[in-house]
N, C-alpha and C positions, 0 to 999 in steps of 0.2 A: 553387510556383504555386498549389497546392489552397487555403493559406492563406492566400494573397495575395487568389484569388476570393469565399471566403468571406468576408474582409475588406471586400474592394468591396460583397459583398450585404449586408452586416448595416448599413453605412452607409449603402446605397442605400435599406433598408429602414425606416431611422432618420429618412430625410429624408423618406419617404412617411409615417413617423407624422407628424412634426412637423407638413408640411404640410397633411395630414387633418386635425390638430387646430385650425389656427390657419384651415382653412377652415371650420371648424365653427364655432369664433369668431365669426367674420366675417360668414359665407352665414347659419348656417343658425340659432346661438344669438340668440334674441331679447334683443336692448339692454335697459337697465335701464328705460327709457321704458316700451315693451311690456310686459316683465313687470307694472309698476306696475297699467297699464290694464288687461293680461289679470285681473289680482287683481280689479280695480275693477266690472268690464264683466260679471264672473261674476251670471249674472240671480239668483240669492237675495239679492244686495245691492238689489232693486229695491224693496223695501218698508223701507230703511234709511233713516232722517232723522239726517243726521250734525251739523244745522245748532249741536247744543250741543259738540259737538268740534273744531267747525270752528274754527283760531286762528289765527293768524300762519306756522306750520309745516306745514300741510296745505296744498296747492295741488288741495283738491277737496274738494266738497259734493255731497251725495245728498240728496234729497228730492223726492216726491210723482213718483215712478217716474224719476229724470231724477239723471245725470250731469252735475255741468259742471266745466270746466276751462279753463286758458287754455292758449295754445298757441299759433301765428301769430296771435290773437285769441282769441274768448271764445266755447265750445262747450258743444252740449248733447247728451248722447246718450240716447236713450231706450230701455230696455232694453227694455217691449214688441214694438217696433217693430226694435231692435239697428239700429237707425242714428244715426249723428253728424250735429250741425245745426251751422254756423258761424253763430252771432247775429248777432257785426261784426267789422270786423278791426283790427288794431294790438295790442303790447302792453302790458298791462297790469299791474299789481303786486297783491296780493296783496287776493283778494274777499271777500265775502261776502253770502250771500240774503237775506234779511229780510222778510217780508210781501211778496215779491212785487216784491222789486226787488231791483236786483245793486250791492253798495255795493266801490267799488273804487278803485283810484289810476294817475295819467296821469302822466306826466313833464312837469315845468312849464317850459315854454321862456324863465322870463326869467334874466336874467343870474348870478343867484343861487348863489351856490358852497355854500350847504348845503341851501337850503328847496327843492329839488328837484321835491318832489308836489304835486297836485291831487286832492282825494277828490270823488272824482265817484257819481252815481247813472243808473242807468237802470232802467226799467218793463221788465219781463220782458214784460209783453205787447205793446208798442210800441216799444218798445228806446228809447221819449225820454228827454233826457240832461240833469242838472240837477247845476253843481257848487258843491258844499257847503262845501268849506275847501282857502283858496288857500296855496300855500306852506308845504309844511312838511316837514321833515327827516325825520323817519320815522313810523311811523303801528300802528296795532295794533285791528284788530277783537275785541270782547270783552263777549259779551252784545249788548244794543243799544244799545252805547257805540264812540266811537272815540276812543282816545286817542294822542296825536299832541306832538307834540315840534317847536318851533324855536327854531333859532340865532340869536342877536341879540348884535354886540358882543360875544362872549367868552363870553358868556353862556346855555345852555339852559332854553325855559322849555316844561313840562309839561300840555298842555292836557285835559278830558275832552268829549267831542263830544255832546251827547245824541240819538240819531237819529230818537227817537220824538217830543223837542218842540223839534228844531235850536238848543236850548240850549248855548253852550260855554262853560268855567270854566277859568279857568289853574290848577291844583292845588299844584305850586310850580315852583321853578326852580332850577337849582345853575350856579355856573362851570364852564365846561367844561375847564380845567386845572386838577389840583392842584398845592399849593408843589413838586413835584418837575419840574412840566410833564407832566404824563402826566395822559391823559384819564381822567375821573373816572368814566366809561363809556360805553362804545361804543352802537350800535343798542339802541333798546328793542325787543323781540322776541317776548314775551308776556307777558299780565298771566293771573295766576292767582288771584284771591280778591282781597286788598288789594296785593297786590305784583305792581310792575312791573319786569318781567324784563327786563335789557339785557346785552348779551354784556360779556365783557373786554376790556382790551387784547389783541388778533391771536389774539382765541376764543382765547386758554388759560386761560378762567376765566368764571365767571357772575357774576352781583352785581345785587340787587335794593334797591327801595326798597317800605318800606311806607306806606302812605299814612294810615295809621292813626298807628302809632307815629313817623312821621317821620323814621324810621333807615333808616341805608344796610345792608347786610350782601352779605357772602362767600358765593352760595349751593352754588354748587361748585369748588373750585380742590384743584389735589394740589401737593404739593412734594416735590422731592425731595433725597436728599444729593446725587446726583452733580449741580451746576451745571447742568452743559452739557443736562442733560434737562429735558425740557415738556410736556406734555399741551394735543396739539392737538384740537380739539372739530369734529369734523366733522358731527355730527348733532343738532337737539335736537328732542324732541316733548314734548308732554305733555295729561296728563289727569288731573282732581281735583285734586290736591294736589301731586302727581307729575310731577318732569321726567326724562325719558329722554334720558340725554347718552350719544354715541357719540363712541370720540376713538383717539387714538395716541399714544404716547408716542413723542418724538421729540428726536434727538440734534441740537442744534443746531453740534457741533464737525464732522460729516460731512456731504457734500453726494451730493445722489439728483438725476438727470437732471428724473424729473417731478415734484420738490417738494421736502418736508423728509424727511430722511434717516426713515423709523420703523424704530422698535426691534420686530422683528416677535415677538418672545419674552416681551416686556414684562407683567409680572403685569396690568398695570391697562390694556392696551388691551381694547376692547370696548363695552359694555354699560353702563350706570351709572341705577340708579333711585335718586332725591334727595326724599325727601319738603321741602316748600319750606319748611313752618312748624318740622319738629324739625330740619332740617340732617342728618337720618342718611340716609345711602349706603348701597348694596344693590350687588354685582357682580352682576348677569343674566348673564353672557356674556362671556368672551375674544373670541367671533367677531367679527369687525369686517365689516360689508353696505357694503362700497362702493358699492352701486347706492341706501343711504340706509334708512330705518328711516320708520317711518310707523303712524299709529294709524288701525283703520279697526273701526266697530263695539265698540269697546272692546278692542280687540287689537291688542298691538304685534307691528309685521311687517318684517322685514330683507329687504333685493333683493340677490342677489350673482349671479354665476356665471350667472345665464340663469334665474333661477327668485326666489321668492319661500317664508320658512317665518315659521311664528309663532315668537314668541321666548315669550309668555306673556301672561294676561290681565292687567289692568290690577290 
C-alpha cells in the first residue's frame, strides 16, 4: 500500500506541475505580441528614428518621440506621455511615415482576383485621405518610392511610384509561369539597393531581380540529398545589404497536427544572414524565435518563450 500511495502522490504531484506550467503559459507568460511591444515601448527607444529601416518586414516605425503601429487600425503611442492614441480604425497593410504623412494599403473591393490594393495616404495631422494607386497585387515601400506589381493576362508588370513627384514608371514585366507552369515568383517583399526581393515557390526559397543588370538570381535556397526534405522560411528581415532568413527544415514524407512535419535536430534550422550582392550565407543561430525575428535600432532580435534576446548587430 506504502508504494501504491507514494505512486498516487508523485503523479498527483506531476499533474500539479504540469498544470502550473501550462497556467503560466496561459495567465501569466506574456504572448509574442506583448513581448514585441514590451521591446518597442522601452522609453530609450524614444529618440530612435527607424524611418530608414523601416521595409516591408517591420510592422513599426519610431520617430520624433512616437510609436506607430497597426493593429485593429492604426496607432500611435507616445512614450513621453506612455499612452496609446487610435488615429482610425480598419485594417490596414503594411505603412510607412514620410514628411508627415502615413503612406499605406486598403483592400480594393472590386472584383479583381489579384490587384487586391489600394496605396492610399493620409495627413498625420488631420488624418485626410488621398488614394494614389489603384489596383495592385503587392506593393513595397523603399526609400521614397513605392514599388508595386500587377497582374494582367498571364502576365506581371513591375511598376516604381515616385512619392515625392507622384511620378509612376512600369520598370519591366515577366510571365507569371515558367515552361514548367510554376510561378516564376511569388510576393515582392523587399527591395534592397537594385534588387527586388520576392519570396519562392511555398517560402522555400528567395529570388530577386536586379534592375540594373536585368537578371533574375537564386538569392537563398538549400538542397538537400534526402528528397523528401525542404527549408521552410518563416522569417525574413533585413538591413544594408543583408537578409535575415529564419526557417526549418521540414520532412515533407511526415505529417505534424499544426503544420509541416520540422526536423527539430536539423543542422540548418535557425538563423541565416545572406549578403544579397556576393550570395555568401552566414549560420547566426540554430535557435529558431517562433514569436518571429525583427530589426530594431540596428539589432536583430528573436521573440520565443515570453521574452525577447538579441541575436547580434547588424
Amino acid at each position: 500500500m506504502g508504494k501504491i500511495k507514494k505512486g498516487i502522490l508523485l503523479i498527483f504531484i506531476l499533474f500539479l506541475v504540469i498544470v502550473g506550467i501550462n497556467f503560466y503559459h496561459f495567465f501569466i507568460m506574456p504572448n509574442d505580441y506583448e513581448v514585441l511591444h514590451i521591446l518597442l515601448e522601452d522609453s530609450q527607444n524614444k529618440m530612435l528614428n527607424t524611418t530608414e529601416e523601416k521595409n516591408g518586414c517591420i510592422p513599426y516605425q519610431i520617430l520624433d518621440g512616437n510609436l506607430y503601429y497597426e493593429e485593429d487600425g492604426f496607432y500611435q503611442y507616445n512614450y513621453n506621455k506612455r499612452k496609446k492614441k487610435k488615429l482610425w480604425g480598419g485594417e490596414i497593410g503594411d505603412f510607412k511615415i514620410l514628411r508627415g504623412k502615413v503612406y499605406y494599403a486598403k483592400w480594393n473591393n472590386s472584383k479583381s482576383d489579384y490587384n487586391i490594393w489600394n496605396v492610399e495616404c493620409r495627413n498625420l495631422e488631420n488624418l485626410n485621405k488621398e488614394q494614389l494607386i489603384e489596383g495592385v497585387s503587392d506593393y513595397v515601400f523603399s526609400g521614397e518610392f513605392v514599388f508595386f506589381s500587377r497582374i494582367v493576362g498571364g502576365k506581371r508588370y513591375i511598376y516604381q511610384y515616385d512619392i515625392k513627384s507622384a511620378n509612376c514608371n512600369e520598370i519591366f514585366s515577366f510571365d507569371e509561369f515558367d515552361q514548367k507552369r510554376e510561378f516564376v515568383a511569388g510576393d515582392m517583399i523587399l527591395v534592397l539597393g537594385n534588387n527586388l526581393i520576392f519570396e519562392g515557390n511555398g517560402r522555400k526559397y528567395i529570388t530577386s531581380y536586379n534592375i540594373n543588370t536585368n537578371k533574375w538570381s537564386i538569392s537563398f535556397n538549400f538542397s538537400f540529398q534526402e528528397q523528401q526534405l525542404y527549408f521552410r522560411i518563416l522569417d525574413i528581415q533585413a538591413k544594408g545589404d543583408f537578409l535575415y532568413v529564419q526557417g526549418t527544415v521540414c520532412d515533407n514524407t511526415k505529417s505534424n497536427i499544426a503544420g509541416p512535419y520540422v526536423v527539430k535536430d536539423a543542422e540548418k534550422n535557425g538563423i541565416w544572414q545572406v549578403d544579397i550582392n556576393t550570395g555568401k550565407q552566414k549560420h547566426l543561430t540554430k535557435t529558431v524565435y517562433y514569436g518571429g525575428i525583427y530589426i530594431l535600432d540596428n539589432i536583430l532580435y528573436g521573440i520565443d518563450n515570453g521574452k525577447y534576446e538579441k541575436i547580434g548587430r547588424n
